[in-house]
Each structure stands twice: as structure tokens, then as C-alpha cells.
N, C-alpha and C positions, 0 to 999 in steps of 0.2 A: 693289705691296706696300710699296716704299719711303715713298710716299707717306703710305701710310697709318699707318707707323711714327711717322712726323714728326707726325701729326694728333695719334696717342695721347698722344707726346711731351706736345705743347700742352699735352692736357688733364689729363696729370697735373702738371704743371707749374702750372697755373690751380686747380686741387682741394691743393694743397696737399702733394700726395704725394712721397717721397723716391725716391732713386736701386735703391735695395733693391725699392721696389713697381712701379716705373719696368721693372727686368730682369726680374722675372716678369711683368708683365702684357705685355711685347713676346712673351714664349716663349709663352704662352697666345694670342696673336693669331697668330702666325706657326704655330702646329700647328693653330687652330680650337679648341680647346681641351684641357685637361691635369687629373688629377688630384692631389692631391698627392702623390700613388709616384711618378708622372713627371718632377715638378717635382725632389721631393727628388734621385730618379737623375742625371735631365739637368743638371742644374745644382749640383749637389752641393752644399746648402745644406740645414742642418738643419729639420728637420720644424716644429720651434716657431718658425722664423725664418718660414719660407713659412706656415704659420698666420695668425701676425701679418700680415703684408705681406697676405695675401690677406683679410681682415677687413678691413683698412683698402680693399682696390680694392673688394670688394660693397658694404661703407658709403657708398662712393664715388659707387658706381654704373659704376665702369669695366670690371667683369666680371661674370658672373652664375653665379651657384649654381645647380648643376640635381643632384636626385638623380639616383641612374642603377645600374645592378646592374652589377658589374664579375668576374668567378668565381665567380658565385653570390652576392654580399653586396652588402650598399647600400654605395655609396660616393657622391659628389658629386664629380662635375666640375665644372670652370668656364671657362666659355665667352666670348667675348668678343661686343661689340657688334654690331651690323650698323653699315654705315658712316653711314648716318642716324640713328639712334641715337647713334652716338657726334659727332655733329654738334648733336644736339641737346642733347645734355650739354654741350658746348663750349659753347654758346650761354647757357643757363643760369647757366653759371660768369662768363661775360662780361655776364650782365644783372644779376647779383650784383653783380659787381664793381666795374659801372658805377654802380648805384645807393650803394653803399656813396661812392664818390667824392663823386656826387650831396650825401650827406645832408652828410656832410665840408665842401663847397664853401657848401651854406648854412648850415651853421655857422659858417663864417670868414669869408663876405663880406659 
């Protein structure tokens, strides 16, 4: 699991994402996933903070939205990647960033 901590790391690091998106989306990997009650409880961070953060990880693609009935009502969980998945995001973010280098490099040489 550790490892796969350090993976996430990376790729929110490479997407752009801050330390705020960074702590929730580790507690959504390490439970398999969280609703926002969970997130709010366990981590005692307000509701319109984990909103935010969490909009920015689905935009991301670092977590995923799933409805789900939670005491009878629709709520949304959010789930985290499979580890392939989150490999291939990573990948993506580095063939961005390579290519943006890319266009940089023939522009100045």
C-alpha cells in the first residue's frame, strides 16, 4: 500500500493538484473509497472544503464518482483507481508534459 501511496503522490503532483487534494484522495485510496460524511467525520475538514478538493480529483481523473444509496437516499461515493488505471493517468500526464517541453524546445532552437 505504501507504494501505491507514493504512485498517487506522483500523480497528483504531475495533474497539478495541491496538498489539500493530495490528504483526501490518500484517505479515499487507503479505505477503497469514502463518501463525503466520511471524509467530513474522519478528517474533520469542512464540507465545502472536501467538495472543492473533491471536484478538482474527478476533473482530474484521480478519483471517481459513483452514485450509490447510503440509508435509503442517493448519495455519491468516490472511489479510487485501480492500480493500472492510475498508471495510465500517470502516463498521460508525462506525455503532456513531454510534449509541451517538445513544442518549447522548437520554439527556442
Amino acid at each position: 500500500m505504501v507504494g501505491m501511496m507514493n504512485i498517487l503522490s506522483v500523480a497528483i503532483r504531475l495533474l497539478g493538484l495541491g496538498r489539500g487534494e493530495e490528504r483526501i484522495a490518500h484517505h479515499i485510496y487507503r479505505k477503497c473509497g469514502c463518501s463525503v460524511s466520511d471524509l467530513e467525520k474522519e478528517l474533520k475538514v469542512s464540507r465545502r472544503t472536501i467538495y472543492k478538493n473533491l471536484t478538482k480529483l474527478v476533473r482530474a481523473g484521480i478519483v471517481r464518482r459513483v452514485p450509490s444509496e447510503i440509508n435509503g437516499r442517493l448519495a455519491y461515493v468516490y472511489h479510487p483507481l485501480s492500480p493500472g488505471e492510475l498508471a495510465d493517468l500517470i502516463r498521460s500526464a508525462l506525455d503532456e508534459v513531454m510534449g509541451r517541453e517538445k513544442d518549447v524546445d522548437s520554439r527556442t532552437g
